[in-house]
Structures are given as C-alpha cells and as structure tokens.
C-alpha positions as YAML, in Angstrom:
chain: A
units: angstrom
residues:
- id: 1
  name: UNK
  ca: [175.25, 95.78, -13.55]
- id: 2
  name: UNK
  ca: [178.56, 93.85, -14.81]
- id: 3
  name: UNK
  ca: [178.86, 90.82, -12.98]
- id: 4
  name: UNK
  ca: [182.23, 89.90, -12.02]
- id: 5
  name: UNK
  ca: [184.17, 87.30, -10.13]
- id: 6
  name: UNK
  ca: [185.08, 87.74, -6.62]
- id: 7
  name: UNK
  ca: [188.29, 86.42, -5.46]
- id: 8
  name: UNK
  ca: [190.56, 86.48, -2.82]
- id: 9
  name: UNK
  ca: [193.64, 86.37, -4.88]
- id: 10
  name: UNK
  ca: [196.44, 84.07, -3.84]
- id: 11
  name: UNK
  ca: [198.28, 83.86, -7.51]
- id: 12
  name: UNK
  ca: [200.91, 81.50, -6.25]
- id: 13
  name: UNK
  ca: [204.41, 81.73, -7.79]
- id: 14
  name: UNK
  ca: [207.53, 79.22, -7.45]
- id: 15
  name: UNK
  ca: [210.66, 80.55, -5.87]
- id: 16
  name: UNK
  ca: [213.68, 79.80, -7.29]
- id: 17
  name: UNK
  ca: [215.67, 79.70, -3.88]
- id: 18
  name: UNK
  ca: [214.58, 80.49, -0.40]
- id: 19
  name: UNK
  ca: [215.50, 84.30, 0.73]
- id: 20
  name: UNK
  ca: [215.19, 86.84, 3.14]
- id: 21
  name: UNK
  ca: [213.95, 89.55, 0.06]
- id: 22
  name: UNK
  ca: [210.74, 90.78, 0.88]
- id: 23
  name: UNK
  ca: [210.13, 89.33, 3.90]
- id: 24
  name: UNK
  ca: [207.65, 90.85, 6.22]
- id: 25
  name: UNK
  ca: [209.42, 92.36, 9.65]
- id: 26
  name: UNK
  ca: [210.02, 89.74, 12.26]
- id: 27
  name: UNK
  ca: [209.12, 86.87, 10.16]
- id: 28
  name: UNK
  ca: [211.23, 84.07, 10.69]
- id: 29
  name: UNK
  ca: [213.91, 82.54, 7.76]
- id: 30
  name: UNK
  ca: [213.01, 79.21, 6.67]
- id: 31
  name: UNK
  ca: [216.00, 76.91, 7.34]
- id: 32
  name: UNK
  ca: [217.93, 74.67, 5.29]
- id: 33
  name: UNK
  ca: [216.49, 70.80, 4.85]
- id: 34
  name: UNK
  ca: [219.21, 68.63, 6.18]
- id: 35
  name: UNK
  ca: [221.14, 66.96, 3.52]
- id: 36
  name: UNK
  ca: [219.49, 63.87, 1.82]
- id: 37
  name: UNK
  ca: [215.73, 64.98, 2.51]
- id: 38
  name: UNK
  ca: [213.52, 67.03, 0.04]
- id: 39
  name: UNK
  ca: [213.26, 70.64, -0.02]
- id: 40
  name: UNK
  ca: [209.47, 71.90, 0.37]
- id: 41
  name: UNK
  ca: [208.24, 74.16, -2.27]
- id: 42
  name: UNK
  ca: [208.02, 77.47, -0.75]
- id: 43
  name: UNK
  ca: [204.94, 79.52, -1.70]
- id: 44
  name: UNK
  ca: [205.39, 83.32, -1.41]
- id: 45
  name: UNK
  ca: [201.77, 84.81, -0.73]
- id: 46
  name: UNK
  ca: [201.58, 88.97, -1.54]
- id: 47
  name: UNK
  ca: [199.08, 90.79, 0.87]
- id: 48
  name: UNK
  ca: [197.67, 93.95, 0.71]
- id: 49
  name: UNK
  ca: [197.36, 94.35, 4.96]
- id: 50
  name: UNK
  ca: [194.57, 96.55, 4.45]
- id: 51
  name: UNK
  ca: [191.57, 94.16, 4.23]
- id: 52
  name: UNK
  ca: [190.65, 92.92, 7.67]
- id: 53
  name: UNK
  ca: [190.15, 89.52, 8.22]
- id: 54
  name: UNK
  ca: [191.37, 88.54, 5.20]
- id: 55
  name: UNK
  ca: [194.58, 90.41, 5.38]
- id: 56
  name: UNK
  ca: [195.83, 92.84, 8.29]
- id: 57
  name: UNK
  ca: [198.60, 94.28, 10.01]
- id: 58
  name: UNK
  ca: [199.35, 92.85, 13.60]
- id: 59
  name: UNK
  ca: [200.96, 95.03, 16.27]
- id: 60
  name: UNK
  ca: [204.48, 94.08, 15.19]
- id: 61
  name: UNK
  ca: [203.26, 95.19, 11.70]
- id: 62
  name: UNK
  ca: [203.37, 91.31, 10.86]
- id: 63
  name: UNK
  ca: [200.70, 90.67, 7.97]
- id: 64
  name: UNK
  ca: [198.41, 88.25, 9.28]
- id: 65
  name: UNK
  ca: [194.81, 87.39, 8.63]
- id: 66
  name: UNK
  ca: [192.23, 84.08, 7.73]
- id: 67
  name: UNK
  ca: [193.40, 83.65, 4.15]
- id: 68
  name: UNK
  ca: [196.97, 83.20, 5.44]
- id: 69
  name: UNK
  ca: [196.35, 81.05, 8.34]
- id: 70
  name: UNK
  ca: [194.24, 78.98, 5.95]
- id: 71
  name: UNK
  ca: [196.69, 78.85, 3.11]
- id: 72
  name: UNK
  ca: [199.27, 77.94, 5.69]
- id: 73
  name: UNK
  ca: [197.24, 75.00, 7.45]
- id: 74
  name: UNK
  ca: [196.55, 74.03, 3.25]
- id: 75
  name: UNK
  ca: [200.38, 73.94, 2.88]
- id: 76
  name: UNK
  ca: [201.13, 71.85, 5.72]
- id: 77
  name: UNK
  ca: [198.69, 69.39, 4.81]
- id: 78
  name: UNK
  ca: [200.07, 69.32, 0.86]
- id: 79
  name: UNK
  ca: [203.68, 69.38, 1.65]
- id: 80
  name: UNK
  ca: [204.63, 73.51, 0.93]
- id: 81
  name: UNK
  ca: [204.90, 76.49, 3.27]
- id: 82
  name: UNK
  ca: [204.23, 79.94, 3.06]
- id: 83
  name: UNK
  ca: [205.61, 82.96, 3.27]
- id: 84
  name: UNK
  ca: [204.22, 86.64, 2.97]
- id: 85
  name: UNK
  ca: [205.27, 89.74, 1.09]
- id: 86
  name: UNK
  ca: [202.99, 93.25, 0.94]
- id: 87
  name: UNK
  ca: [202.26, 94.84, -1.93]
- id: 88
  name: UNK
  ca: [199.97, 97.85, -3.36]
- id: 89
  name: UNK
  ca: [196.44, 96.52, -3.87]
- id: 90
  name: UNK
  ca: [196.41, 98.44, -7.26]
- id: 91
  name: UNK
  ca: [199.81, 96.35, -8.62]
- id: 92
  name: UNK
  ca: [198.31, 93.20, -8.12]
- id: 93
  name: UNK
  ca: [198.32, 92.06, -12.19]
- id: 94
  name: UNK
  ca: [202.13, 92.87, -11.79]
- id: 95
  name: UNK
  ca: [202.12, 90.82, -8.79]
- id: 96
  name: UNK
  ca: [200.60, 87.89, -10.45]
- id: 97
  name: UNK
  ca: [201.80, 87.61, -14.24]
- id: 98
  name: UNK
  ca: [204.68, 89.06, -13.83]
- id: 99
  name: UNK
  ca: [205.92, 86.52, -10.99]
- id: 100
  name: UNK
  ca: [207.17, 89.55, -8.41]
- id: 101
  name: UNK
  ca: [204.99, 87.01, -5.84]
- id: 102
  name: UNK
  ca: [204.32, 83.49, -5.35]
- id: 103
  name: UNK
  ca: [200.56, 84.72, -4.20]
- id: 104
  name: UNK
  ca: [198.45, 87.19, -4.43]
- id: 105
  name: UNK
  ca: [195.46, 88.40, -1.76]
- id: 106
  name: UNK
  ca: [192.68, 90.11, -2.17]
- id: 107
  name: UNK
  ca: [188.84, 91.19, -2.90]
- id: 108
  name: UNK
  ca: [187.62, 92.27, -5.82]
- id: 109
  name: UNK
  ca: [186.10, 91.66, -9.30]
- id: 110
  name: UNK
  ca: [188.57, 90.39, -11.49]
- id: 111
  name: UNK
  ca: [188.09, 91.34, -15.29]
- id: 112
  name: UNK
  ca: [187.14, 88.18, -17.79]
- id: 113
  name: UNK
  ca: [190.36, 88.56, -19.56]
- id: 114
  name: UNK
  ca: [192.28, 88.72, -16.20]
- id: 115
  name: UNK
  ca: [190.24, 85.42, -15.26]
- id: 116
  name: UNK
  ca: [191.16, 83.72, -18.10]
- id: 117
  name: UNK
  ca: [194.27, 83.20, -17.14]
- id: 118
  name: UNK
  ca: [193.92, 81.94, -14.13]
- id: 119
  name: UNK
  ca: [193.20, 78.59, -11.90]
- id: 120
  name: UNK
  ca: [190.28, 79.26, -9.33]
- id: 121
  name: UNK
  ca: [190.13, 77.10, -6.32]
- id: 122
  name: UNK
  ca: [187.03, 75.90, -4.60]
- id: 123
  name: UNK
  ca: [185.36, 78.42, -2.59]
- id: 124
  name: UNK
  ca: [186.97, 79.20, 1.00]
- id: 125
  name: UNK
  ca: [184.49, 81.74, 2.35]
- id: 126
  name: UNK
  ca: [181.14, 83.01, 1.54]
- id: 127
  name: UNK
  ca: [180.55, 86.99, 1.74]
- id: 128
  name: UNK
  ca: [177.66, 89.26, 1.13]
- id: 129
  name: UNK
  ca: [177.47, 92.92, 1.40]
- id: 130
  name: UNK
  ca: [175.42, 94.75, 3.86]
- id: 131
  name: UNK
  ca: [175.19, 98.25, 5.37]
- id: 132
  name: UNK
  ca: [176.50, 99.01, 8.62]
- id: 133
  name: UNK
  ca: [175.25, 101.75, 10.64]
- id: 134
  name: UNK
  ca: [176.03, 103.49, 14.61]
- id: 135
  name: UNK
  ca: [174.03, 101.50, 16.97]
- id: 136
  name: UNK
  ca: [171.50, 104.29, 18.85]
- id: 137
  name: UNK
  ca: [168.85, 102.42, 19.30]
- id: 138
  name: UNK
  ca: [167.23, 102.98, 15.64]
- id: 139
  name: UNK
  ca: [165.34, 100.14, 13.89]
- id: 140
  name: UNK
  ca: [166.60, 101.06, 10.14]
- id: 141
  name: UNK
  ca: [165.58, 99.56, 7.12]
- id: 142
  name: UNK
  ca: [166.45, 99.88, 3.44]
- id: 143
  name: UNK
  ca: [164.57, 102.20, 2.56]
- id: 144
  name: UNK
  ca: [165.26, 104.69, 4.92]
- id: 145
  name: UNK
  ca: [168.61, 104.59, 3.13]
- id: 146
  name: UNK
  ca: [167.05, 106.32, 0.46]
- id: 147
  name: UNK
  ca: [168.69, 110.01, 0.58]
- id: 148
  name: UNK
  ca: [171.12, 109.17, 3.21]
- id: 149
  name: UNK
  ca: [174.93, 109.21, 2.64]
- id: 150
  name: UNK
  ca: [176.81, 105.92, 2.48]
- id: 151
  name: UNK
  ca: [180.54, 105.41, 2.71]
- id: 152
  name: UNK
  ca: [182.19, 102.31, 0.77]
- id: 153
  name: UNK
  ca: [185.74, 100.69, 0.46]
- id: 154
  name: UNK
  ca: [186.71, 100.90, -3.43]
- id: 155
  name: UNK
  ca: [188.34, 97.58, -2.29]
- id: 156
  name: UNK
  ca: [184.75, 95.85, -2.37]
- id: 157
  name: UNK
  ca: [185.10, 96.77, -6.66]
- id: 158
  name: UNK
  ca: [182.12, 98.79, -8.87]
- id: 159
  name: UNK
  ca: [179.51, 96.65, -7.76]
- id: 160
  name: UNK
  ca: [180.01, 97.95, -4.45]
- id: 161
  name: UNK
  ca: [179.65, 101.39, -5.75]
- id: 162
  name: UNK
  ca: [176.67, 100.76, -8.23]
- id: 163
  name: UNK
  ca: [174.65, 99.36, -5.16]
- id: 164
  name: UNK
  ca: [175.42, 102.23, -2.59]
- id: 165
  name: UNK
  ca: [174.04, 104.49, -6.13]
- id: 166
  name: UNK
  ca: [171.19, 102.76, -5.99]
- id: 167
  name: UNK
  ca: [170.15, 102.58, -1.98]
- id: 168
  name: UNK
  ca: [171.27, 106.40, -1.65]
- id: 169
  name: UNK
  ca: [169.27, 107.25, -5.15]
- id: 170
  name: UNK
  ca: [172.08, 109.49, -5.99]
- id: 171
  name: UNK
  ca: [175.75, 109.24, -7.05]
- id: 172
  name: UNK
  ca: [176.77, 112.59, -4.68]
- id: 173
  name: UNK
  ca: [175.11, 110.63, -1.71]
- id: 174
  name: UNK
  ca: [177.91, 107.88, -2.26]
- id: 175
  name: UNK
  ca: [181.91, 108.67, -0.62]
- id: 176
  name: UNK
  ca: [184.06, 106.07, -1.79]
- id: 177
  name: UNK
  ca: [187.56, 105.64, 0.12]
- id: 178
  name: UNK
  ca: [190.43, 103.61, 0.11]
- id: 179
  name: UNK
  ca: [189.74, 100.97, 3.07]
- id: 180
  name: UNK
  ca: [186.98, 99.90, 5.42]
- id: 181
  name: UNK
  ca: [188.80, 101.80, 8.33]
- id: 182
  name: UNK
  ca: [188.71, 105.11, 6.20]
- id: 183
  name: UNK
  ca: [185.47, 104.31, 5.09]
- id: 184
  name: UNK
  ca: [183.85, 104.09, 8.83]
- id: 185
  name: UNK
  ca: [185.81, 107.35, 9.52]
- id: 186
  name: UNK
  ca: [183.34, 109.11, 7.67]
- id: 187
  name: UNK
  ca: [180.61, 107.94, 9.41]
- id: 188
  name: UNK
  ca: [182.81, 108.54, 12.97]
- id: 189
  name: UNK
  ca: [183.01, 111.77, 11.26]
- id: 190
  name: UNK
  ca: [179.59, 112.65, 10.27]
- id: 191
  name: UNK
  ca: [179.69, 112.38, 6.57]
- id: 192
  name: UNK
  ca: [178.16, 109.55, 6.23]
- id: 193
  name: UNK
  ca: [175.43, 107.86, 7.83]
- id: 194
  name: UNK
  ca: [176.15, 104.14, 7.19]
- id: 195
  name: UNK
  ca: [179.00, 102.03, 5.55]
- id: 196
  name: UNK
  ca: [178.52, 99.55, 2.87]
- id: 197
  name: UNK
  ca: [180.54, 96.99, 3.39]
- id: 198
  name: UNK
  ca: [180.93, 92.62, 3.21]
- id: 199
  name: UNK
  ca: [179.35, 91.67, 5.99]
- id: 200
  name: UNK
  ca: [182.74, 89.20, 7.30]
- id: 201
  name: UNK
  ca: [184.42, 92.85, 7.72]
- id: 202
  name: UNK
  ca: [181.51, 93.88, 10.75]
- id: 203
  name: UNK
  ca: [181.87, 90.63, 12.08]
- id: 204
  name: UNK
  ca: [185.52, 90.52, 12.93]
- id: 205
  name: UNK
  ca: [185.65, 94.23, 14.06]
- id: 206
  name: UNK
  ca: [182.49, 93.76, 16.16]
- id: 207
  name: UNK
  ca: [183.94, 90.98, 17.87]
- id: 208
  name: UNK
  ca: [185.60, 91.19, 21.63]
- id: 209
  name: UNK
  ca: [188.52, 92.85, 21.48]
- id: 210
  name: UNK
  ca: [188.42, 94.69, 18.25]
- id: 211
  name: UNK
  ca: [187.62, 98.44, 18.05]
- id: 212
  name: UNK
  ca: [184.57, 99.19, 19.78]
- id: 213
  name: UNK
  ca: [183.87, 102.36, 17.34]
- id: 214
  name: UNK
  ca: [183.12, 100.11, 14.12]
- id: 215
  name: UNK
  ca: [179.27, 100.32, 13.42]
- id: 216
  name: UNK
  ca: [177.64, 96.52, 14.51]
- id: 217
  name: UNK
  ca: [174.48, 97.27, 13.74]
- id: 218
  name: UNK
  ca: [173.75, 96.30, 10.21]
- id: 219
  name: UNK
  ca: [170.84, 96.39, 7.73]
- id: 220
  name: UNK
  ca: [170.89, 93.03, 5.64]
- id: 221
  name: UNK
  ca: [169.92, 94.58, 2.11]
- id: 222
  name: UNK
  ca: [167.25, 91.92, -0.28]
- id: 223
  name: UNK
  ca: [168.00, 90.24, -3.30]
- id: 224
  name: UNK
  ca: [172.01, 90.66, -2.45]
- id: 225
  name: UNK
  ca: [173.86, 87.23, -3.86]
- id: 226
  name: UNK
  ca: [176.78, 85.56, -1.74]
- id: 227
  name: UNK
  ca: [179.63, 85.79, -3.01]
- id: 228
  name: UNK
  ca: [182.38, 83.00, -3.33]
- id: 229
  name: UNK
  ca: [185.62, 84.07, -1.97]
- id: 230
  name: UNK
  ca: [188.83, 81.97, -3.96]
- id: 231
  name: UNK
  ca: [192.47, 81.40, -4.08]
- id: 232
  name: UNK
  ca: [193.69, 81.86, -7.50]
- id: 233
  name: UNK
  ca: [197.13, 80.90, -9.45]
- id: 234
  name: UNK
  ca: [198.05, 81.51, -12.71]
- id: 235
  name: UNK
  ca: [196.99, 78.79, -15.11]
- id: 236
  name: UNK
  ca: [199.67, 77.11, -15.93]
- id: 237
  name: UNK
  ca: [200.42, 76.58, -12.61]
- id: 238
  name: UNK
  ca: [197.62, 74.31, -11.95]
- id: 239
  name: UNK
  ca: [199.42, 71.43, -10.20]
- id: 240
  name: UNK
  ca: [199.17, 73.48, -7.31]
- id: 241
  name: UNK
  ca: [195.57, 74.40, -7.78]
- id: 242
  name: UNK
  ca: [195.32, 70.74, -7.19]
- id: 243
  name: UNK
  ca: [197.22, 70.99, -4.21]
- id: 244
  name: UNK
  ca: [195.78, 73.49, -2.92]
- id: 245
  name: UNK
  ca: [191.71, 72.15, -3.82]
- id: 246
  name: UNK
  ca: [192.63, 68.51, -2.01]
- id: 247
  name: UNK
  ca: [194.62, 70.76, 0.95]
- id: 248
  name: UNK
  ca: [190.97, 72.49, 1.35]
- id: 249
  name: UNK
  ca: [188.91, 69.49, 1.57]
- id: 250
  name: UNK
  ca: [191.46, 68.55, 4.50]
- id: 251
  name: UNK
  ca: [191.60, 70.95, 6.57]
- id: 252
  name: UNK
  ca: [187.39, 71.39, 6.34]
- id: 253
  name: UNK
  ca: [187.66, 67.62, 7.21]
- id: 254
  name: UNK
  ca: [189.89, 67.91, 10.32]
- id: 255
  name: UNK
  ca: [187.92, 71.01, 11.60]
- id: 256
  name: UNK
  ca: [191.26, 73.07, 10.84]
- id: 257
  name: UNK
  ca: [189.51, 75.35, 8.79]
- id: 258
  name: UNK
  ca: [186.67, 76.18, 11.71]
- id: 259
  name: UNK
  ca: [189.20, 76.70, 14.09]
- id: 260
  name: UNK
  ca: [190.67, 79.34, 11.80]
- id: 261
  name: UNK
  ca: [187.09, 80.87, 11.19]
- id: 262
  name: UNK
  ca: [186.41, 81.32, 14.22]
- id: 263
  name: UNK
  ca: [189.74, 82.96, 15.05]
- id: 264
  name: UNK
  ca: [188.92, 85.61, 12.49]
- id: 265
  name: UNK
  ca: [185.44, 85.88, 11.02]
- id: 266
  name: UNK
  ca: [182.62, 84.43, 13.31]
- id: 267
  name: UNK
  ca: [182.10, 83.15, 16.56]
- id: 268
  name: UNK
  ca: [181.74, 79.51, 18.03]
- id: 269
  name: UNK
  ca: [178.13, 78.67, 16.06]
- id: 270
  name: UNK
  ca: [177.92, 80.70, 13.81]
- id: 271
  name: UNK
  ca: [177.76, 81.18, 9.56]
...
C-alpha cells in the first residue's frame, strides 16, 4: 500500500490588498488600520465545507470548523488574520500553486511531487481510521466485517479505499462517495453496513447536539497508524511556516488550542 502524507492543507497565500472577493456570506470586512500603524498580513484560508470538524458549513452557510478557529487563534498570536474562501476539494493544486487562495484545507494524501513543494507545519491533530457502525446492541469485531459492505468518503484518499478492500475481502463490497454525510446515508439506507471513516469525524457528530442518526458505535481496527494532521504553505513561503510553527506552540501553551478541541473534536478529558 502507497504510503502518503496526510495533511490538512492550509497553503497560505499573501494578498495583495484587502477585499470583499470571495468572501464567505456574512463574514465581516476587515477595516482599514488607522494611519501611522502597520497593516496585518491578511491570510486567505480556502475550505472545502464538506469535512466536518475540520471544515463545515454553519447555519448561515458560514464555513467554520477546528482548523479555522485554530489557524485564527495562530494568527492572533503571530500578528496576521484570517479570512476564508470555499473552493472544490478536487481544485485544490490550483488553489495552492497557482495563488487563487492564501490557504488551503483539507484531508488527504498528498503526492511526493506535490509535497515537495511545500512547507509542513508541526502536527495539529492526530487521526486514525476506524469503522463506524448503527448501535443495536451488537458486539462487532473485525472480522465480522469480512463480507459485509462498507461505505467510505473518497475524501479520506486510496488508503481509505485499499483498507475497506481488505476488511470487506472484496472490491464490490466497498461504496465509495463523496463525503462522510453521503457516506453514512448508505448505511441509513441499507447499503452498507458500516462506514469507514477517521475516527475525529464520529466524535464530533456523536457529540450533544449533532445529528443523532450518525453511527457512534465504532470498531477500532489493529495495526491502523495515527496519522498527523498539518497546515501546509508553499515553500517559498516559509517565513510563515515559522509563524505559524511558533503560533502553535502558543496557543498549546495557553490552553487555546484545548479550548478549541474540545469545541469541535472531543470532550472535556479526552484524546
């Protein structure tokens, strides 16, 4: 099985001049710095919206999720702020070389020659796949995965796919689809009988609140890595890879980055 890098992408472009273009609905304009004080670098972070926690819709249709709180609390501690523009998951090369976007968000393997030119920042969450299935009162276990049908988000990249292969012991036993949401649909459905999935993505629709549909029950599968979760910008902008690195180590300091954890992955305690 290739192994590849996973990243939460924030490729992090300069703006020339603060504008309006692209902003998401109802987000506020930045305003003008009074004369005679410095103008903040303003960092313009794409989102998909369609990979809960990281990135998500709100009711106003607002992108929102951890990796922008996090980037934001990173920005206020390093002296830039953030704003957020949505793009299609698949475009996300364009997004990043070709400077459409200050940042970039989301999961997936990233290609070695796609790597290469990038910056990578320290971790800033751990993930691990896992298989979720409808709580009625089963005790499952990996193997009796073996012949069942297992939906997976194409978002989670070909590893994601390879593994549901190999727990199903067919390819025709494996539906992938577009986003978790869809994904779970299929179990909702009857099509599938679990959903393979990173296990951050149960947590934060199991939680109070959330959609009380999304499987919680889930099968932790053996042998399965963590997997480090990054920002990333492109290479030569690595000053604020720096930036962003000693912005990390802050807000884990100053218990900002728990706060925001909580918020959206886990609950007071807990991994």
């Amino acid at each position: 099985m290739k192994k590849y890098l996973w990243a939460v992408f924030a490729p992090l472009l300069v703006l020339a001049a603060c504008s309006d273009k692209g902003k998401t609905a109802g987000e506020p304009s930045a305003s003008a710095a009074p004369a005679g004080t410095a103008q903040k670098r303003v960092v313009r972070l794409a989102m998909s919206g369609d990979y809960a926690p990281i990135s998500t819709l709100n009711e106003k249709s607002q992108l929102v999720g951890f990796e922008r709180d996090l980037l934001t609390a990173v920005g206020a501690a390093e002296g830039f702020t953030v704003e957020t523009n949505r793009y299609l998951m698949p475009m996300w090369e364009a997004e990043l070389f070709g400077a459409k976007s200050d940042v970039l968000s989301l999961t997936f393997g990233v290609p070695p020659e796609a790597r290469e030119k990038m910056a990578l920042s320290r971790p800033i969450l751990k993930s691990r796949l896992v298989v979720g299935m409808l709580d009625k009162g089963q005790q499952w276990n990996v193997a009796d995965l073996r012949g069942k049908t297992i939906s997976v988000n194409k978002l989670d990249g070909p590893e994601a796919v390879e593994l549901a292969e190999k727990l199903t012991g067919s390819p025709d036993k494996v539906i992938v689809s577009n986003t978790f949401p869809l994904s779970a649909a299929q179990v909702y459905g009857g099509k599938a009988d679990g959903v393979l999935a990173e296990n951050m993505v149960f947590s934060y629709y199991s939680r109070s609140g959330k959609r009380a549909e999304i499987p919680v029950k889930t099968i932790d599968l053996p042998n399965q890595p963590e997997r480090d979760l990054v920002f990333a910008v492109r290479r030569e902008d690595a000053a604020l890879m720096e930036k962003i690195n000693r912005g990390l180590d802050t807000v884990r300091s100053n218990g900002t980055y728990d706060r925001i954890a909580i918020k959206w992955i886990r609950l007071p305690g807990g991994r």
